[in-house]
N, C-alpha and C positions, 0 to 999 in steps of 0.2 A: 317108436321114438323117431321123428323129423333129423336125418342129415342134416346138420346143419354147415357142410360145405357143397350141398345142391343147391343151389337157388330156385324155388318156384320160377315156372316158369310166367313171366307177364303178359297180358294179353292187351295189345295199346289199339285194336280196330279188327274188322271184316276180315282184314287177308291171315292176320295171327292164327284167327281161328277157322279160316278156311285150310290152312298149312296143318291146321292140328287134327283136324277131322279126313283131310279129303281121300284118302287112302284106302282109309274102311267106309266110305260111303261111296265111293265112286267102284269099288269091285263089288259091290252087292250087286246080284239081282231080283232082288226085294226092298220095299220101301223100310228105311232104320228110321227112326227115331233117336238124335243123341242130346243130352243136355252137359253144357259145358259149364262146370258149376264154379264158382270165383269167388276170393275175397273179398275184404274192401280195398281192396292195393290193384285190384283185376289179376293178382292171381289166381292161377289153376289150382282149386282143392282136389278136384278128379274131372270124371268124363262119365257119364253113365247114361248105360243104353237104356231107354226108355220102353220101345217099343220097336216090332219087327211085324210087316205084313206082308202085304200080296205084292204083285207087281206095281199098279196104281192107288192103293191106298196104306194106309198104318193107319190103324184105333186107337185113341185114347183121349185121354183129360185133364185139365189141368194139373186137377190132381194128381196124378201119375208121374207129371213132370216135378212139381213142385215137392212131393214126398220126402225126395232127394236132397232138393236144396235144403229141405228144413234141419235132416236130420245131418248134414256135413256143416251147418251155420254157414251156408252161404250167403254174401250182401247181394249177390247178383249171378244170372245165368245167360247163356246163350245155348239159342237152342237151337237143333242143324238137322234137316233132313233131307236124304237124296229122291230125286228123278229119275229111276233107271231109263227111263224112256231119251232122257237126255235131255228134255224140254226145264228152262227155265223159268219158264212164268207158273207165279202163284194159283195154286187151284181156289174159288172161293171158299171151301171150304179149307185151306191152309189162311186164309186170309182171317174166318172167324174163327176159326182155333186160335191166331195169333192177338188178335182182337181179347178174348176171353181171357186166355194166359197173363197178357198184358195187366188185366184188369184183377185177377185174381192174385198176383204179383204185390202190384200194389196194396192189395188189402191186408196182407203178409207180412211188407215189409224187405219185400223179393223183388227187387227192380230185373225187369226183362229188356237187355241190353239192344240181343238182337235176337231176329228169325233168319237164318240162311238156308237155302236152299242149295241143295248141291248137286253137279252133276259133272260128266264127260267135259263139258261144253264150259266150266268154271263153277260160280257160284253169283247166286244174287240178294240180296239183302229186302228182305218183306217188309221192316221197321223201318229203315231207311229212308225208303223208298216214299214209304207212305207220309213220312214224317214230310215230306217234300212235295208231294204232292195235296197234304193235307193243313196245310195254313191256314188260321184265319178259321176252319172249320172245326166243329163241335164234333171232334173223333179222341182215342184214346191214341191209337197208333198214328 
């Protein structure tokens, strides 16, 4: 049964949930995988670890991500994973994973908010990003 004198907490942008994540992503020395799973208010329903790899990569699939969301009735996720290396820029393959999720998302019912990347060095937003540099063009993200 839900407290109900805790308030969910709200997630209103990038830095919400880089504040909520960055602690256990930034002392790993392994790539995490986390999904920040939300209502339709962009509250926090939970936080779930996805997936855990090497130094330079993490395995997985939409599906993997998405499991989650369905079986919490999430409206929406963000989804976070670190750099141990420290380096900010998206790998291409971080770029079609986010690409795919996005699109698999949509087919669901699952709007995929953001992709953050996190590291030593801060965090950088993959959706964002793209959504900015991709106007006008025939992309998802």
């Amino acid at each position: 049964m839900e407290n109900p004198s805790v308030k969910p907490m709200e997630i209103n942008g990038e830095q919400d949930v880089y504040n909520l994540v960055k602690d256990e992503l930034i002392s790993s020395d392994r790539e995490i995988l986390l999904s920040v799973l939300l209502n339709g208010m962009n509250r926090i329903i939970g936080v779930e670890n996805v997936a855990m790899g090497g130094l330079n990569s993490c395995m997985f699939f939409p599906k993997d991500i998405l499991k989650s969301a369905i079986l919490a009735n999430a409206a929406s996720i963000v989804v976070c994973h670190n750099h141990p290396s420290g380096t900010l820029t998206p790998s291409p393959e971080d770029l079609e994973m986010t690409d795919q999720l996005v699109k698999a998302g949509k087919l669901l019912g699952i709007m995929v908010l953001d992709h953050l990347i996190v590291s030593h060095e801060g965090y950088r937003s993959i959706i964002n990003e793209a959504k900015s540099k991709r106007k006008g063009k025939d992309h998802v993200i």
